[in-house]
N, C-alpha and C positions, 0 to 999 in steps of 0.2 A: 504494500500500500504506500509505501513511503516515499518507493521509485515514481508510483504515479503521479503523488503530490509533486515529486520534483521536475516530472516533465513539464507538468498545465503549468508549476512555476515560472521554468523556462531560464531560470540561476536569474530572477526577480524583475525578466522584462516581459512575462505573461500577461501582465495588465497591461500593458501594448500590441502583445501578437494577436492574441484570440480576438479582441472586438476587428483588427485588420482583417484577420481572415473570415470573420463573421460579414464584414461589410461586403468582402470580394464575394462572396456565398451570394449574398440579397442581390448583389450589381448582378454577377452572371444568371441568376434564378430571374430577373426582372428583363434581361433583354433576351433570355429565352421565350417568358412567358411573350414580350412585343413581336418576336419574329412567328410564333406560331399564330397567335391572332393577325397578323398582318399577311402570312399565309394563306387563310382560311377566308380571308377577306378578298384577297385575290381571286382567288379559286373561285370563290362568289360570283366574284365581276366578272371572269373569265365564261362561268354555264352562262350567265345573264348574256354576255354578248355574244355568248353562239348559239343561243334560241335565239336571236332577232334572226341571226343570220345563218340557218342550217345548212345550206348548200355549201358553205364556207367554213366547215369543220375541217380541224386539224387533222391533215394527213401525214402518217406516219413513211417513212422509207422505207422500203423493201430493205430485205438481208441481202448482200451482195450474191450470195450461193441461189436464189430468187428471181436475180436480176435476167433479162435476155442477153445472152451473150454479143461483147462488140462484132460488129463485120468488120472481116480483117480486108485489107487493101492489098490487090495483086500488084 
């Protein structure tokens, strides 16, 4: 138990480390939670603007093995 007290101590600059890495915790937790909401909002706009426009859905490429083969020149 004594070793543990003395790690969260830190040899008595614990009261500096922990809330730092507590803050970097909340900052990376808080621009994860912005990029998934701002993901999902996308995606949103994205169905919304290809129901106006169906014939204009995203087409994917064929796999090259798929493709018609080039005509070669004599």
């Amino acid at each position: 138990m004594d070793a543990l007290t003395s790690f969260v101590a830190m040899g008595g600059y614990g009261d500096f480390v922990w809330p730092a890495y507590g803050l970097a915790v909340l900052a990376m937790a808080a621009v994860l939670i912005a990029s998934l909401r701002a993901v999902r909002m996308r995606e949103a706009e994205l169905e919304q603007l290809q129901k106006m426009r169906p014939g204009r859905a995203r087409r994917r490429k064929a796999a090259p093995e798929t493709q018609a083969p080039e005509k070669q020149a004599s």
